[in-house]
N, C-alpha and C positions, 0 to 999 in steps of 0.2 A: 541266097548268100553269094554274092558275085564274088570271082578272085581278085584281091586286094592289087589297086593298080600300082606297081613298082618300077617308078622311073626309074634313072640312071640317077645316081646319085642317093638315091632314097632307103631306106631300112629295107631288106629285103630277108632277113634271117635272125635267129639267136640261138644260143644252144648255151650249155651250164655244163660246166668243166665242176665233177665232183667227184668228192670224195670217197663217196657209196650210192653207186647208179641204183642201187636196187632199194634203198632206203631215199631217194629222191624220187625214183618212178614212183615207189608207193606213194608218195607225201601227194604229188599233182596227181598222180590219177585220183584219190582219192579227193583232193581241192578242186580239182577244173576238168576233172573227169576222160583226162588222157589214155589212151591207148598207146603199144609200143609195138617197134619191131625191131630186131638188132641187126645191123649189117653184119656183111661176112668178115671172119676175124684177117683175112691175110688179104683182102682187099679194102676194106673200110674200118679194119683196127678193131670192130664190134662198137661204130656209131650207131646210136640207139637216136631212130626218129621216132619223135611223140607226135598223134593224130588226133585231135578233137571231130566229132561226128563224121571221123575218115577224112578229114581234111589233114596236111600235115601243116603243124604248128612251131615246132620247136627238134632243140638235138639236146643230146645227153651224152657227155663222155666219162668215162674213167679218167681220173685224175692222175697224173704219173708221177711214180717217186722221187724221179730228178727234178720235178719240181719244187722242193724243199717247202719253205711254209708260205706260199702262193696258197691263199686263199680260196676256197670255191668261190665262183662269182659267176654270174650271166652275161654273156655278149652280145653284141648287135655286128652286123655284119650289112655294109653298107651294098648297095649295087653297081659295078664296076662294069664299062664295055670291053675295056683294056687296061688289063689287069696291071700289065708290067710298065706301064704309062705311070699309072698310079702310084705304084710305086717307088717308081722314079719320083712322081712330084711329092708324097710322103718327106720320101730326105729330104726333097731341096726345099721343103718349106717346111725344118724346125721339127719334125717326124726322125721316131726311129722304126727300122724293118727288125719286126720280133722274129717273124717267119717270110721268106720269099714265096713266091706265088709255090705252090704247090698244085699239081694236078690230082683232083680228086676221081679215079678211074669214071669214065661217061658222063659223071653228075656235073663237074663246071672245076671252076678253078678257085684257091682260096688264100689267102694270105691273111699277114696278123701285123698290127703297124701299133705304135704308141705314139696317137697325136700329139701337136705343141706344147699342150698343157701338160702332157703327161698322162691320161688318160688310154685304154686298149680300147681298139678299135680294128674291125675285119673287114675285109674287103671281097664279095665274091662276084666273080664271072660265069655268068650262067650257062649250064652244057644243059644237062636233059633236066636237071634240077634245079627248077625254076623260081625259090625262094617259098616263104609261106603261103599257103592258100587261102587263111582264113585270116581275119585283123577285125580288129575290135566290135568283137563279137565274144559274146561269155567263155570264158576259158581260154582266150587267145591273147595274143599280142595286141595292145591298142594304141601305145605311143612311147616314145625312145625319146633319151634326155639325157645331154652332156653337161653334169654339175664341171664347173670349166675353175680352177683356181686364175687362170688367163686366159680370162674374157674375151678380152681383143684380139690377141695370136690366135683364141681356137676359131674362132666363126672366122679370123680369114684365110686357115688351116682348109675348113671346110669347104669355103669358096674357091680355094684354088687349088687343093687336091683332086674335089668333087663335083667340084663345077656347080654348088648350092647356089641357086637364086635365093636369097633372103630377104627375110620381114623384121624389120624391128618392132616387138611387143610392147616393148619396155624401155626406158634409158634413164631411172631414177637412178639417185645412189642407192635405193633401196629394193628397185626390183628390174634388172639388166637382165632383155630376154631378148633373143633374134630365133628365128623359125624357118626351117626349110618348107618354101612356098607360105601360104598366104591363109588366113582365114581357115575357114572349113575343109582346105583344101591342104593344111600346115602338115607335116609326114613328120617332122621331128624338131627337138626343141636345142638351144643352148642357154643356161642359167648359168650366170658369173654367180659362183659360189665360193668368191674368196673370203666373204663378210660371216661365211658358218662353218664351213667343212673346217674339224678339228686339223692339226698339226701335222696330225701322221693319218690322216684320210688324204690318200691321193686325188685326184680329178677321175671322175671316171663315168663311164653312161650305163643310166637306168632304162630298166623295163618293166612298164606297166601293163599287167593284165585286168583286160576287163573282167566285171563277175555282176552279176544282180544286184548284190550286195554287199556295200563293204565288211558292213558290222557284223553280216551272219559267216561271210567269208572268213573274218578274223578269230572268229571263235573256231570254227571248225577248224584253222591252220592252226590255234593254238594248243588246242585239244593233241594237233599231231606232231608237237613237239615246235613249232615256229616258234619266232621270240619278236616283240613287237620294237621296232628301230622308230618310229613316228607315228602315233596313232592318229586315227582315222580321225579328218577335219575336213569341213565343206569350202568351197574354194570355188575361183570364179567358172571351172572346168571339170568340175562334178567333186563326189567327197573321192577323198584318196586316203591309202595309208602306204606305208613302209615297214618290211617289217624282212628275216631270215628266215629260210628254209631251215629244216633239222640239223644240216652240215655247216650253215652259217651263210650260204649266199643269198646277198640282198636281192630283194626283188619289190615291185610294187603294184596297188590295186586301185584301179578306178572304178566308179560306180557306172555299170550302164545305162545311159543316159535315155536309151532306146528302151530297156526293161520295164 
């Protein structure tokens, strides 16, 4: 299993800002067979990274009170050379700074922006920690996706915050899709999702895990309390579903195509 090549510009992280780390650790170890370790509480707050076959996959936080009803949800966190660069171009292109770069003690640097669309989106600069190990591979991360209510502002959000080479997949009125890089080689998507996302559904980006199987996967996450947001259909890029974790964050499953 090679480590997952991550350009500059490309998904390099996600982690799930929750409600009850301990009632989410159970939920994926238990679905994708994660292992944990907590960092130290007075230098890493007690960030919980999740390990598939000792690769690290994923992060896990405790949710904080002053966040009032901010949602559990999963993040992607894009790969930055220069962080405060980025930041900078965040604002001047239609972006808000949630969080300014923060140093995370050895590991790299992080920040938190709300692209054009409206949509949260992170930013890290790598220190000794150097993004995920594993990608789409069972149990890991396999593809990232900005449902975009503004289509056109985010993909040239991305291209000139992140310096995205893009591919146009799509340009009907009924299926507008652009992709960071090309073919076999695409790291992440954007979907004009002005034509479905309800009212009071923000713009925001998904994460899809691979698994063997959708349909055995959704049974078992429902078993552990998930609740299914789009069920499982075949599609030109394997079957996928949609569906929330116990505490409600969206997340989603592709079939491995390799399995």
């Amino acid at each position: 299993m090679p480590t997952p090549d991550i350009t500059p510009g490309s998904p390099c992280w996600i982690d799930l800002m929750t409600s009850d780390t301990e009632k989410a650790k159970s939920f994926y170890n238990t679905l994708f067979g994660w292992t944990y370790e907590t960092g130290d509480q007075e230098k890493y707050g007690g960030y919980i990274t999740a390990s598939k076959d000792g690769k690290l996959v994923a992060g896990i936080m405790q949710k904080q009170e002053d966040m009032g009803q901010m949602p559990d949800v999963w993040s992607t966190y894009l790969r930055t050379d220069d962080i405060k660069t980025t930041t900078e171009a965040a604002r001047a292109n239609g972006g808000q700074v949630y969080m300014e770069p923060m140093e995370v003690p050895e590991q790299g640097t992080m920040a938190m922006y709300a692209d054009s669309s409206g949509a949260s989106i992170g930013a890290w600069q790598f220190g000794e920690m150097k993004g995920y190990e594993l990608a789409a591979e069972s149990g890991a991360p396999a593809w990232h996706e900005l449902f975009a209510k503004e289509y056109d502002s985010a993909v040239s959000f991305y291209q000139n915050v992140f310096g995205w080479e893009t591919t146009v997949v799509g340009d009907s009125p009924e299926f507008r899709y652009t992709t960071l890089g090309a073919g076999d080689n695409a790291k992440a998507g954007i979907m004009d999702a002005s034509g479905f996302l309800p009212a009071e559904v923000p713009s925001y980006w998904g994460v899809y895990f691979a698994v063997d199987k959708v349909d055995d996967t959704i049974e078992q996450a429902l078993s552990l309390g998930a609740t299914i947001v789009q069920p499982a259909e075949d599609t030109p890029y394997g079957r996928m579903a949609s569906l929330t974790d116990p505490t409600g964050a969206i997340f989603k499953l592709i079939e491995n195509q390799a399995a």
